[in-house]
N, C-alpha and C positions, 0 to 999 in steps of 0.2 A: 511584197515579200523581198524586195531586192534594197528597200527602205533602210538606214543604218541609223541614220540620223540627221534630223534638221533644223535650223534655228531661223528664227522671221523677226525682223528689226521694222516697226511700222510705225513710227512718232513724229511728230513736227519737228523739226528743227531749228534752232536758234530759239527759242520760246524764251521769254521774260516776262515779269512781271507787270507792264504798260503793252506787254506785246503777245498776249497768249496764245494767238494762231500761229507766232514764227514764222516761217517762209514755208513756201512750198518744198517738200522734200521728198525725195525718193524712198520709196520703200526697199527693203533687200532682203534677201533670206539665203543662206545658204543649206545645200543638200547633200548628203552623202548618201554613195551609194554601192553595191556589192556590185564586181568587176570581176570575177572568179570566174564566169566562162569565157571572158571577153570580150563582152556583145557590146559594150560602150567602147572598143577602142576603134578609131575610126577606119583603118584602114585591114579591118577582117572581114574577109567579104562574106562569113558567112554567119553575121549580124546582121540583123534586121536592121540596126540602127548603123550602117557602113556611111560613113562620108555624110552622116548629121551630127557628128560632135562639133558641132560650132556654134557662135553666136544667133542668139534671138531665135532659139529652140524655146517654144513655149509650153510652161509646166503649171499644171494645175494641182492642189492638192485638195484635200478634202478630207477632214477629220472625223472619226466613226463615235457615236456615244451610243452604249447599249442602254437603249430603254428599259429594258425588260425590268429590273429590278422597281422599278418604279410605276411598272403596270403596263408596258410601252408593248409594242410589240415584234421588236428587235433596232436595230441597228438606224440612226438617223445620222445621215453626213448634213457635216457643215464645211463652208467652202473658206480655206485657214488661206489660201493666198490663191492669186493668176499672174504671172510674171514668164520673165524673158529670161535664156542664157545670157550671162555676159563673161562668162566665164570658165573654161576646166581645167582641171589638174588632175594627176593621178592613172594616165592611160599606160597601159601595159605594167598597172598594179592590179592588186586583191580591189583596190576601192578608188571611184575618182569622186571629189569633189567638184559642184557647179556651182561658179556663186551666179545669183537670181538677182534682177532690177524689175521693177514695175516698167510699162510703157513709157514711163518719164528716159525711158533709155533710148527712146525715138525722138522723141522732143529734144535731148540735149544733143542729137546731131542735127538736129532740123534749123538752119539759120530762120531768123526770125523776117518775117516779109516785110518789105515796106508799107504803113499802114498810119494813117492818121485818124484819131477819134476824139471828138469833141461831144463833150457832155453827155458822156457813158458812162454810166456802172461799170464798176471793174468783171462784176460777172460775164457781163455782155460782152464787156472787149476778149476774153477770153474763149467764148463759145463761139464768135465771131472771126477769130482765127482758127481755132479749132476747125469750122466749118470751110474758110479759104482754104486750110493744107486737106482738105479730106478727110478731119478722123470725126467719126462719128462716135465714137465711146465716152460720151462726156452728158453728164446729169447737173440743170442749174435748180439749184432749190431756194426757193426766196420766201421768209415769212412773210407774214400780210401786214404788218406793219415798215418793216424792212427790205428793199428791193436790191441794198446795196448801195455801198457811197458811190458816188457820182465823180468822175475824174472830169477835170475842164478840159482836161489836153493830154492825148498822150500819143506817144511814137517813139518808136526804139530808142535805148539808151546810146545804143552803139551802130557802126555798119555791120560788126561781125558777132552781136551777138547770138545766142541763141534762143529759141522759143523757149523751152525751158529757164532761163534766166531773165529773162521780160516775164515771166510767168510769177517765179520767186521774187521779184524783186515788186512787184505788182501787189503779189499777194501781203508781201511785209508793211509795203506804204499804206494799205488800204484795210490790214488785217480782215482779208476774207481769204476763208479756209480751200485751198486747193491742192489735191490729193487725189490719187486711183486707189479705190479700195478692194477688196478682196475679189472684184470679178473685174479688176482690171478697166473697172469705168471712173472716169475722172469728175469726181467729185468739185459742184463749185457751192461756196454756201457762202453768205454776207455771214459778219457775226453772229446776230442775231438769231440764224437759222441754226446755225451751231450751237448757241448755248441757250435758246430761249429769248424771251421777252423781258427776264429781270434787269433791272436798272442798278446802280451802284450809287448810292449815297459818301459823299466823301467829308468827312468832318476833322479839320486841322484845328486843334487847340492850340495856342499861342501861350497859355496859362498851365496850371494844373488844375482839374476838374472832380475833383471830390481824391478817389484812388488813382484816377487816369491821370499820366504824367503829359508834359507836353509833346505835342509831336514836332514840332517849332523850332528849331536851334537858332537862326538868323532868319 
């Protein structure tokens, strides 16, 4: 009821056309929300919520569809996001806004460990840190044909980068899909896993071919 309004941004980023997984990217959403007794301003103490308007306040949402018209037998929630404060504005208005990150908002403070791996799936090198810092919210899915490309060598690009940026830059080179989805579990998938077993047939004409023009310039 206190709900105004909110928007949820959840896409790959950087995606092209040789490169359809993109990098790892953060999710975000922002939320608005009704501040009219004052219970989200932080310093009212007679708010439940006194001295939690800060970062990495985690918010769930959950989206209502009535069955019933369809034979159901009322209301089924579906889970529209799990993310973290990273942000407010609007204390001691009618309304604040919160802008929202996925856990990738803990990853991009978390320096990246020192770590050598040789002849790893990139899947593995990722759950394999995941598992050295502690986080346990991470799901590897691997088709039965595809386990994941296999890296010869890998170890930090930098001394200061971050895990989240080993992470992105990992996922770009090797195009497997890494992502936290809607309960906040970090998604790891080889392509394959992502998009199935199809194969892509690639056929350049150097000529023209009946109505088909060349594809060929030099």
């Amino acid at each position: 009821d206190l709900l105004i309004e909110y928007k949820v941004q959840m896409e790959a980023s950087d995606r092209s056309f040789i490169a359809p997984m993109g990098k790892a990217s953060s999710n975000t959403a922002t939320v608005k929300l009704s501040n009219i007794d004052g219970r989200f301003n932080n310093h009212n103490d007679d708010s439940a919520y006194a001295r939690m308007i800060d970062k990495k306040v985690k918010f769930t949402m959950d989206v209502g569809v009535d069955t019933r018209p369809q034979g159901g037998t009322g209301y089924e929630y579906i889970r529209e996001f799990t993310m973290w404060s990273d942000g407010w504005s609007g204390e001691g208005q009618t309304s604040v806004t919160v802008e929202l990150k996925d856990s990738s908002l803990f990853l991009q403070e978390t320096k990246m460990p020192v770590v050598f791996y040789e002849k790893t799936t990139a899947g593995a090198i990722v759950w394999q840190v995941m598992d050295y810092l502690g986080y346990t919210n991470y799901a590897y899915t691997r088709s039965a044909a595809d386990h994941g490309l296999v890296v010869p060598f890998f170890w930090p690009e930098s001394d200061t980068s971050t895990v989240w940026e080993e992470f992105a830059s990992l996922a770009e080179s090797t195009q497997t899909a890494i992502y936290f989805d809607e309960r906040d579990i970090l998604q790891i998938r080889p392509r394959r896993a992502m998009y199935g077993e199809k194969g892509v047939d690639w056929n350049f004409d150097a000529v023209s071919n009946g109505q088909k023009l060349p594809d060929i310039e030099s």
